[in-house]
C-alpha positions as CSV (number, residue, x, y, z in Angstrom):
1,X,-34.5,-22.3,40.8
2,X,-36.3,-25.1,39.3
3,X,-38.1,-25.0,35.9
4,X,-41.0,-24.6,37.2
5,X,-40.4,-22.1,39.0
6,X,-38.7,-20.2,36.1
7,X,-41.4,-19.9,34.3
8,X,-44.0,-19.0,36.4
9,X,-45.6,-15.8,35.5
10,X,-47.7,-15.2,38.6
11,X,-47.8,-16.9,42.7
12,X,-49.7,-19.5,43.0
13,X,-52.5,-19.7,45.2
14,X,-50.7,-22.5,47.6
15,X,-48.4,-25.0,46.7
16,X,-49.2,-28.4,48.3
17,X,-48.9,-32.0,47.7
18,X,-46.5,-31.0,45.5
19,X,-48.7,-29.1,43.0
20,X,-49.0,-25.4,42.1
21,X,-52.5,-24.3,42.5
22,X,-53.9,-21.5,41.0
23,X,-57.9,-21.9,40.8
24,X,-60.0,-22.9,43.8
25,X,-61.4,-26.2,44.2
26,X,-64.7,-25.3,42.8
27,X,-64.4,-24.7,39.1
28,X,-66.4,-25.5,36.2
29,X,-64.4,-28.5,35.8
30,X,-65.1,-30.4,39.2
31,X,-67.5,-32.9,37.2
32,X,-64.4,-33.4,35.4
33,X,-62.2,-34.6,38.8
34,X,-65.1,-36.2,39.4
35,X,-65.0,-38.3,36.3
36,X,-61.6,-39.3,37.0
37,X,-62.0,-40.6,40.7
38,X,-63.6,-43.5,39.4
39,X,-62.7,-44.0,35.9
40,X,-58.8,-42.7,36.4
41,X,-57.5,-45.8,35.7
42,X,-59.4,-47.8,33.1
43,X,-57.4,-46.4,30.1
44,X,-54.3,-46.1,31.6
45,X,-51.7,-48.7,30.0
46,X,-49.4,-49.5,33.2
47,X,-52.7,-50.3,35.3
48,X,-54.9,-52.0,32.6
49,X,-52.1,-53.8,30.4
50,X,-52.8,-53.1,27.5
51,X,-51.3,-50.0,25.0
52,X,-54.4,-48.1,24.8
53,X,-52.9,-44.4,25.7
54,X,-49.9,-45.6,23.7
55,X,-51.6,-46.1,20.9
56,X,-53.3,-42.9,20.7
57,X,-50.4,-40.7,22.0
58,X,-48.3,-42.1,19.1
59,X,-50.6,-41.8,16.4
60,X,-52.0,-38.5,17.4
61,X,-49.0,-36.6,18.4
62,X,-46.6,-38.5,16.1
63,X,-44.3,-38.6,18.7
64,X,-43.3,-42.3,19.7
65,X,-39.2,-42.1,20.6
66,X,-36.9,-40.8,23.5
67,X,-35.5,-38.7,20.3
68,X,-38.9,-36.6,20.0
69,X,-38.6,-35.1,23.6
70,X,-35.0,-35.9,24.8
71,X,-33.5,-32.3,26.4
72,X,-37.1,-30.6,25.9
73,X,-39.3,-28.9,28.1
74,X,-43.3,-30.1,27.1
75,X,-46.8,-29.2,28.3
76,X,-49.5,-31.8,28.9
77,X,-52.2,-29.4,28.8
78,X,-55.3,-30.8,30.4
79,X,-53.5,-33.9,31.8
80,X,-56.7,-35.2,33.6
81,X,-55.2,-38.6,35.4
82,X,-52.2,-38.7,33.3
83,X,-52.9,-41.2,30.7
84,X,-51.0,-39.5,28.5
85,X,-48.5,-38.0,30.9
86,X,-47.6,-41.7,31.9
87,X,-46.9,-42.4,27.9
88,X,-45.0,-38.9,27.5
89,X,-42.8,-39.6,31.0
90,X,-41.5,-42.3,28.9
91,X,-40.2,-40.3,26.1
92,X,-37.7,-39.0,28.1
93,X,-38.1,-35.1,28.5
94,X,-36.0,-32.4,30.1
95,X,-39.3,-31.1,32.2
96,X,-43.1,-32.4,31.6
97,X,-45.2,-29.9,33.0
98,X,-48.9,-31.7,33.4
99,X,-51.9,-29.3,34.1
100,X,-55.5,-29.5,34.7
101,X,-58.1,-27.6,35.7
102,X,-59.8,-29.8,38.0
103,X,-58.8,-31.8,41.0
104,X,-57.6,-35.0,38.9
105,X,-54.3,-33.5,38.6
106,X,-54.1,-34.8,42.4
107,X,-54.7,-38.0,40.8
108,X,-52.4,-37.6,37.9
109,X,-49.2,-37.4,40.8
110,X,-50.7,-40.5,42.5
111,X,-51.4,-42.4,39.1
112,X,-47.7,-41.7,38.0
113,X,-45.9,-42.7,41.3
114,X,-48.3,-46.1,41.6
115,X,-47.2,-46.8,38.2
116,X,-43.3,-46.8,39.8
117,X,-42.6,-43.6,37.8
118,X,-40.0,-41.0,38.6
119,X,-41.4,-37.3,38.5
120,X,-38.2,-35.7,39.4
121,X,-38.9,-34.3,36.0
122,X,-42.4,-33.7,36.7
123,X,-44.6,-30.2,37.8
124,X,-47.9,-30.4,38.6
125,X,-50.1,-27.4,38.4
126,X,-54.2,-27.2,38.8
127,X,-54.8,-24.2,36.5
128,X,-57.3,-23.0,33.7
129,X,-55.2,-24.0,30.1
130,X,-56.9,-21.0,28.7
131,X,-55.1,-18.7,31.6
132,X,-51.8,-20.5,32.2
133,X,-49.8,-18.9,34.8
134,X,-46.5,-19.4,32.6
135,X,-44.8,-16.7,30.7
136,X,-44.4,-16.6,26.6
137,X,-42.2,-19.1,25.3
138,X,-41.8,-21.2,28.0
139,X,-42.5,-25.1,26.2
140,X,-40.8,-26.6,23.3
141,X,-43.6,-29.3,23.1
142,X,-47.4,-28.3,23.9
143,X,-50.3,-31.7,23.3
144,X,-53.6,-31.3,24.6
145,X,-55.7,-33.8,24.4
146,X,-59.6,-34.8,24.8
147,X,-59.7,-31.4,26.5
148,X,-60.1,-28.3,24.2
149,X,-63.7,-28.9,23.6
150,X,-64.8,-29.0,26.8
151,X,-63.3,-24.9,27.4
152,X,-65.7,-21.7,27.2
153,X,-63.6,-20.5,24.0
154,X,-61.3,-22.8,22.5
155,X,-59.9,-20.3,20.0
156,X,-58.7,-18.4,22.8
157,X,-57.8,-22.1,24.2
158,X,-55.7,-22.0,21.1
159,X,-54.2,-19.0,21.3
160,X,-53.1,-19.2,24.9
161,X,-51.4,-23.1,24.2
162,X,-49.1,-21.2,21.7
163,X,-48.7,-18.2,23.2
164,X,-46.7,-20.2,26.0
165,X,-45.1,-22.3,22.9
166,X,-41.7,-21.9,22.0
167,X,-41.0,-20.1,18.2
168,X,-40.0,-23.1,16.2
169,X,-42.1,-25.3,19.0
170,X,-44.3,-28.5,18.0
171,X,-48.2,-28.4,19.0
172,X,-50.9,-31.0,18.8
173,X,-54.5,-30.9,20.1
174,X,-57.3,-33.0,18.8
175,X,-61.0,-32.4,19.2
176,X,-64.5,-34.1,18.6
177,X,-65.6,-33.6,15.2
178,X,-68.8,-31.6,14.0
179,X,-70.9,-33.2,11.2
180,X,-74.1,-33.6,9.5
181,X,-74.6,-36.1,11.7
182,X,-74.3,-34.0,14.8
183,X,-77.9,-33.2,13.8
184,X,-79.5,-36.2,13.3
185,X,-79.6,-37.9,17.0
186,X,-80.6,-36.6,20.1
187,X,-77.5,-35.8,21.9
188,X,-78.5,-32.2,22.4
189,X,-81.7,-32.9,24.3
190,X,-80.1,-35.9,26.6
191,X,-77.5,-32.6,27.6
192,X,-80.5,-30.7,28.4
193,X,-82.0,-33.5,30.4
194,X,-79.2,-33.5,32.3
195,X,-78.9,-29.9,32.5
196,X,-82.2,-30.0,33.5
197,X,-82.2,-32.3,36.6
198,X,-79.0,-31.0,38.2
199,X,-75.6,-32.5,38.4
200,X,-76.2,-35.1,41.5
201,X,-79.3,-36.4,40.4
202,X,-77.8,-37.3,36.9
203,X,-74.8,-38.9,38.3
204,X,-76.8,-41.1,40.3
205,X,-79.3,-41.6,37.4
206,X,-75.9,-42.6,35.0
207,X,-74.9,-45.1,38.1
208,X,-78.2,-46.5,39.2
209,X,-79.7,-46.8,36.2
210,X,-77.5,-46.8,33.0
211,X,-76.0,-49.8,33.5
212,X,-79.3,-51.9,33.2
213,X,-79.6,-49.7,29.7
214,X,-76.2,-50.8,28.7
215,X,-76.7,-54.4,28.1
216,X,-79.9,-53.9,25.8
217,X,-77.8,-51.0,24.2
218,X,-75.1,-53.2,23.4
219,X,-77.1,-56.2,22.1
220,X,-79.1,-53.9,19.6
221,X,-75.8,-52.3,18.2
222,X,-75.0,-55.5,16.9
223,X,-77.7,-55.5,14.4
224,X,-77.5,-53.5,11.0
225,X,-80.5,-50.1,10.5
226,X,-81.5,-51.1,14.6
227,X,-77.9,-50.3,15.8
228,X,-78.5,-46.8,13.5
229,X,-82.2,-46.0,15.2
230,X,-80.4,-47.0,18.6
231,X,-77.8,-44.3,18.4
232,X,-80.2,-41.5,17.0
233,X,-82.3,-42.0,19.9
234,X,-79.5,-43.0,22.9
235,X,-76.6,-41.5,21.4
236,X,-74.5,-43.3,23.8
237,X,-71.0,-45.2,22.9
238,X,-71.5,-48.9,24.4
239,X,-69.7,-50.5,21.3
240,X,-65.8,-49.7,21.1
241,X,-64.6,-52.6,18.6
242,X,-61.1,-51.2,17.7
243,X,-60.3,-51.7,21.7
244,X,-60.6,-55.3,22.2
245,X,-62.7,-54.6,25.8
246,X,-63.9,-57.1,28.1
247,X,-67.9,-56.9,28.7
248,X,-67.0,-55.4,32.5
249,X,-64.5,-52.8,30.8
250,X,-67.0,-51.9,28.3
251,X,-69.7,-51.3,30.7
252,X,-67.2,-48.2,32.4
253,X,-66.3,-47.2,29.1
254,X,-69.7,-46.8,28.7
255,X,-70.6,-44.8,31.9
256,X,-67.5,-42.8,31.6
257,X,-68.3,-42.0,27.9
258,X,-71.9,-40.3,29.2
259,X,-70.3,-38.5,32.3
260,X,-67.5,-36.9,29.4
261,X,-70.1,-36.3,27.1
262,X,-73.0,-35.2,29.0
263,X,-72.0,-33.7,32.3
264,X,-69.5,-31.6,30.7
265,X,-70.6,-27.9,30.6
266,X,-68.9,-26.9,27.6
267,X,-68.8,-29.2,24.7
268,X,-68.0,-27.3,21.1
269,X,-67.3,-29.7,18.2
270,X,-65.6,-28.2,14.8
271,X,-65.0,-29.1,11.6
272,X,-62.0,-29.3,9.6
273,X,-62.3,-26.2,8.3
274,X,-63.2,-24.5,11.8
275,X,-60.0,-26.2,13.5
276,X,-57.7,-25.1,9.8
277,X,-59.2,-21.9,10.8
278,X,-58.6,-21.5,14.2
279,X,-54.9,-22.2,13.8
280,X,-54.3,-20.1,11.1
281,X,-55.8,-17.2,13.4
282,X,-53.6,-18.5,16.1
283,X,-50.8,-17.7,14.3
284,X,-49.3,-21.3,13.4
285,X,-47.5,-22.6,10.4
286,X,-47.2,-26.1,8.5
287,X,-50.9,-26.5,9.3
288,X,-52.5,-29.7,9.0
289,X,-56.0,-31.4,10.1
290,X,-56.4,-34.7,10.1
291,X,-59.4,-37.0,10.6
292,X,-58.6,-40.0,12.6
293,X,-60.9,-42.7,13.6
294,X,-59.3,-45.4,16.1
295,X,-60.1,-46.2,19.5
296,X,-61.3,-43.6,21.7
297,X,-59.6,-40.6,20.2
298,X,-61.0,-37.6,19.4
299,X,-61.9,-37.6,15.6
300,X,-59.9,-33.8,14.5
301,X,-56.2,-33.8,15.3
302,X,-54.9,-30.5,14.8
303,X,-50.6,-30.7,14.0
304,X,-48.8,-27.3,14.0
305,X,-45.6,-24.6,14.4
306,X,-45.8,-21.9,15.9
307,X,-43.5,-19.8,13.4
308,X,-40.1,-18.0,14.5
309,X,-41.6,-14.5,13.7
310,X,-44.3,-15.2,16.0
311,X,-45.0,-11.8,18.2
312,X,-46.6,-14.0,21.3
């Protein structure tokens, strides 16, 4: 019996391509696969060159040697195309298990193998992270990534990712950040548009349209109090100077940034003090927050334990 296989709590719905599937095809993340069919490979490092999904695996997680996952069994919860799961192959673990929800975990196999990885060491499984189908105590490492705020209830996100979390275990997830400024652009009634006009005429609205905005975006973000008005009114990211992007890499930054932000159906922000507060209710010790602000990442990294008295 395989790891996998060991800690399975319940029988998949099929097992093909090598993956464990549990959901149908259909879910409330298919925007999501989606999203990663065409933009699957524009932050990935071993495609694009550069250390992108390095960067922010290591600064988010901490974790940066073979010595932080060497003989450990860790979760890439809500892998999407396996940026991140291409970065935490290379650290070596026992067993990387890399889940999503949506049909970009098809991609996340195909992304690893083109990049001349071995997955010998690799599971795939399509499930929902706030329903894993693994028993209690099953991972040593947990990270999820760019993913929590985009579930129906991501305190009981929370609480799944350690119930399946080794006592003594390591987890990290980061999130967007809720502020003031949350309130003072129009990001809420661009969701409704979309909401609005239906899923297929907003994708072809982002890819027929947005990138004649994105040009005029970009040039008025340039200038001081306009690039402010800009951004209350199209609260869309077209400026990513920590990245070093080329105007063509921008541009699908761009789109991709409104499909992630926009499309999703679930989007909840939090604070500091809602994250602190979520993981102290999810039972987890040496608590901290942090606020980060690099790149692409998601502002709120939350780093914690789950404790060896833990009853999950």
């Amino acid at each position: 019996m395989n790891f996998i296989e060991s800690v399975l709590a319940n029988e998949p719905l099929s097992i093909d391509s090598g993956i464990f599937r549990f959901v149908p095809a259909d879910n409330y993340s298919y925007d999501f696969g989606e999203e990663w069919k065409r933009f699957g490979r524009i932050q990935y490092d071993a495609f694009t060159g550069r250390n992108l999904s390095k960067d922010r695996f290591c600064k988010t997680t901490l974790f940066s040697s073979a010595k932080n996952f060497q003989g450990l069994n860790v979760l890439d919860a809500g892998c999407g195309a396996g940026r991140h799961s291409d970065i935490a192959l290379q650290l070596e673990p026992r067993n990387l298990v890399c889940v999503d929800l949506s049909h970009a975990i098809d991609l996340c196999r195909t992304n690893l193998l083109d990049a001349g990885r071995s997955i010998e060491s690799v599971h795939f499984v399509q499930a929902d992270i706030s329903k894993l189908p693994f028993s209690s105590n099953s991972f040593d490492i947990v990270y999820c990534m760019g993913v929590i705020q985009h579930t129906p209830n991501p305190l009981s996100t929370l609480l799944e990712l350690v119930r399946v979390l080794k006592p003594s275990g390591k987890i990290v997830v980061d999130t967007y950040k809720k502020s003031f400024k949350s309130y003072t652009h129009l990001q809420g009634l661009w969701r409704a548009f979309f909401r609005i006009i239906g899923r297929d005429n907003s994708k072809q609205l982002i890819s027929n349209v947005f990138p004649r905005i994105y040009p005029i975006h970009r040039r008025l973000m340039n200038y001081p109090f306009v690039n402010s008005l800009t951004w209350k009114l199209l609260p869309f990211d077209s400026y990513f100077p920590n990245l070093d992007l080329s105007p063509e890499e921008e541009l699908q930054w761009f789109l991709m940034s409104i499909e992630d932000g926009y499309l999703s159906k679930y989007i909840f922000p939090q604070t500091e003090i809602s994250f602190f507060d979520m993981a102290i209710a999810s039972g987890l010790s040496e608590i901290e927050v942090v606020d980060q602000s690099f790149g692409d990442a998601a502002p709120l990294v939350l780093r914690g334990i789950k404790p060896l008295t833990s009853a999950s």
